[in-house]
C-alpha positions in Angstrom: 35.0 53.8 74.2 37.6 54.4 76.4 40.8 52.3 74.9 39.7 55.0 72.0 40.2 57.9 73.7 43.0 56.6 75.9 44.7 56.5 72.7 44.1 59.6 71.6 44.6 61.4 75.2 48.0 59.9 74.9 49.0 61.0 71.8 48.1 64.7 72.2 50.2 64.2 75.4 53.2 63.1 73.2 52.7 65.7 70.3 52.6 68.3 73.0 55.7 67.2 74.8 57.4 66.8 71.4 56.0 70.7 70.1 57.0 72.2 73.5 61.2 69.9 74.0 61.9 69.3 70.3 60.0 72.0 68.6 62.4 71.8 65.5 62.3 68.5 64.8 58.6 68.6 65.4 57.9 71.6 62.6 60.4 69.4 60.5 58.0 66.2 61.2 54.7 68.3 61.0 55.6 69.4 57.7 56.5 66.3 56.2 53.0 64.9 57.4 51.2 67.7 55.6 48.7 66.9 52.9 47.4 70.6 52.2 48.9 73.9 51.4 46.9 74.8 54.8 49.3 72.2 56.6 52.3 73.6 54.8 51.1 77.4 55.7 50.4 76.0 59.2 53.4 74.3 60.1 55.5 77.2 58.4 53.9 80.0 60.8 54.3 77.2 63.9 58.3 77.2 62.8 58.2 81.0 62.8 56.9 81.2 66.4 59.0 78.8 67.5 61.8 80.7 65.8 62.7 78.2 63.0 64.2 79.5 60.0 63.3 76.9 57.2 65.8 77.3 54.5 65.3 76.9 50.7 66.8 73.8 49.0 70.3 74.0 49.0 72.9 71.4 47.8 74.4 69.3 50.8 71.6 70.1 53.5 68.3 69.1 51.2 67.2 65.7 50.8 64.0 64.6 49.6 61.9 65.6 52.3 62.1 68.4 55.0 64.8 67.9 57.2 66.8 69.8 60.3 69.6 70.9 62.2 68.0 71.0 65.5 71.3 72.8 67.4 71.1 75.7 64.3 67.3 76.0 64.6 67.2 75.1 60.7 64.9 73.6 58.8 66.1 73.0 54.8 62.9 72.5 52.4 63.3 69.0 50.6 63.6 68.2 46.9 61.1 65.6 46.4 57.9 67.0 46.2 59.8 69.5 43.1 57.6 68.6 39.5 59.7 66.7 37.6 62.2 65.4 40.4 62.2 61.8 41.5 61.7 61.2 45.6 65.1 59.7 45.2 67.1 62.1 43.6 67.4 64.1 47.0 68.7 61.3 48.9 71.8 60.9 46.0 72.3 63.9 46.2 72.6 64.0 49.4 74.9 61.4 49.9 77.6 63.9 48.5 77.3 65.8 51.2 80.8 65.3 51.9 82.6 65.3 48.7 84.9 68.1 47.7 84.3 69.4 44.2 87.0 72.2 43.1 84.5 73.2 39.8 81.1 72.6 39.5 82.2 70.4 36.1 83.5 68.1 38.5 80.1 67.8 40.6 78.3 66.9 36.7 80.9 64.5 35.8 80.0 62.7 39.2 76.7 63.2 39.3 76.5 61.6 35.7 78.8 58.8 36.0 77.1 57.5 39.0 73.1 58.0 37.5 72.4 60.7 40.8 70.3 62.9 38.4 69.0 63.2 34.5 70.1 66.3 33.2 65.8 67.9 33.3 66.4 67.4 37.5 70.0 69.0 37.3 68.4 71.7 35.2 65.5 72.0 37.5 67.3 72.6 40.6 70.0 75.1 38.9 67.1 77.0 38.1 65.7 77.0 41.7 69.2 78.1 42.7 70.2 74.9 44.5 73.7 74.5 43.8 74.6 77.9 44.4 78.0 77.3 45.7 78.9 76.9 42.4 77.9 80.5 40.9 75.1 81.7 40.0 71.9 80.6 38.2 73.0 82.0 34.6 76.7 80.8 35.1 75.6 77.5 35.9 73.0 77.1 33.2 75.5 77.7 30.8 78.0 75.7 32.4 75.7 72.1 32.2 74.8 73.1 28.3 78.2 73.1 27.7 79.0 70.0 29.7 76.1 68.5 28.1 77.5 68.9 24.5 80.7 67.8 25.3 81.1 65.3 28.2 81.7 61.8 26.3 82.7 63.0 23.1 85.5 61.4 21.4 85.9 64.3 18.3 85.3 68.0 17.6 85.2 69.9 14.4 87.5 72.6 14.2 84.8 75.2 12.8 82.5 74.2 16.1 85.1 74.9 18.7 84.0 78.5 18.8 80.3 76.9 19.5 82.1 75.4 23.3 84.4 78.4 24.3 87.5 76.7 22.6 90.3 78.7 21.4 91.5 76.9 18.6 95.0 77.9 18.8 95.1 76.1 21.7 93.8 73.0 20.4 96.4 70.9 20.3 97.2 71.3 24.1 94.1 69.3 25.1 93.5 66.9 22.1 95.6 63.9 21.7 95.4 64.1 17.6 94.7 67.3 15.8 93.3 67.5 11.8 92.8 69.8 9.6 88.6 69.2 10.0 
């Protein structure tokens, strides 16, 4: 019996210490642990109280799970649990943290040369206003449709330029070869 509680006695001791010293990185850890929409009402109202502000997912501070900036008193909601998104597809993401992109055609290209994301995730979190650096969710909708239909294409027909914004008086400016079709 009392190995058992010892054990136990102790570990209140710790969560306590940890609640009260680190309470950021404790809300952060308490919600990553929850099982429940009780836990994750819970451990929301414990970051309020212990004035936490748990952002929304953003690109370049979300990764798969919950995670913080202690010194901020942030919290950023993680992508992984998402419908539809893979538990790694936060963590790539993540990693380009770092990286400057001037337009958000260059984040795509880089996010689909390197297999980061399939373009339901990319859609996903666009909709759930994740990039929004970039613009906004319409803009950006748009933006991977078009990037979609044209990224890896070799030709275009003249009467579908319209179809991709193209002015096709200016055609010959970005092609390499230019037909009638």
């Amino acid at each position: 019996g009392y190995n058992h509680s010892t054990g136990y006695s102790m570990l209140g001791y710790l969560c306590a210490y940890m609640r009260y010293y680190y309470p950021v990185e404790f809300c952060t850890g308490f919600l990553n642990c929850s099982s429940t929409d009780k836990d994750i009402y819970n451990g929301t109202m414990l970051a309020q109280q212990r004035n936490c502000t748990i952002k929304k997912p953003l690109f370049r501070e979300s990764r798969s799970t919950f995670s913080c900036e202690a010194k901020d008193r942030l919290i950023y909601k993680g992508i992984g649990s998402i419908k539809d998104i893979g538990q790694q597809c936060g963590e790539k993401l993540y990693s380009l943290k770092n990286v400057h992109y001037d337009t958000f055609y260059d984040l795509l290209k880089n996010i689909k040369d390197s297999s980061l994301a399939n373009k339901k995730e990319i859609k996903i979190l666009i909709c759930i206003n994740f990039f929004r650096e970039f613009g906004n969710i319409h803009l950006l909708v748009a933006m991977q449709k078009l990037f979609d239909n044209l990224y890896g294409k070799k030709t275009l027909r003249i009467n579908e330029l319209s179809n991709y914004y193209i002015d096709d008086k200016n055609i010959d400016t970005y092609c390499q070869k230019v037909t009638k079709k």
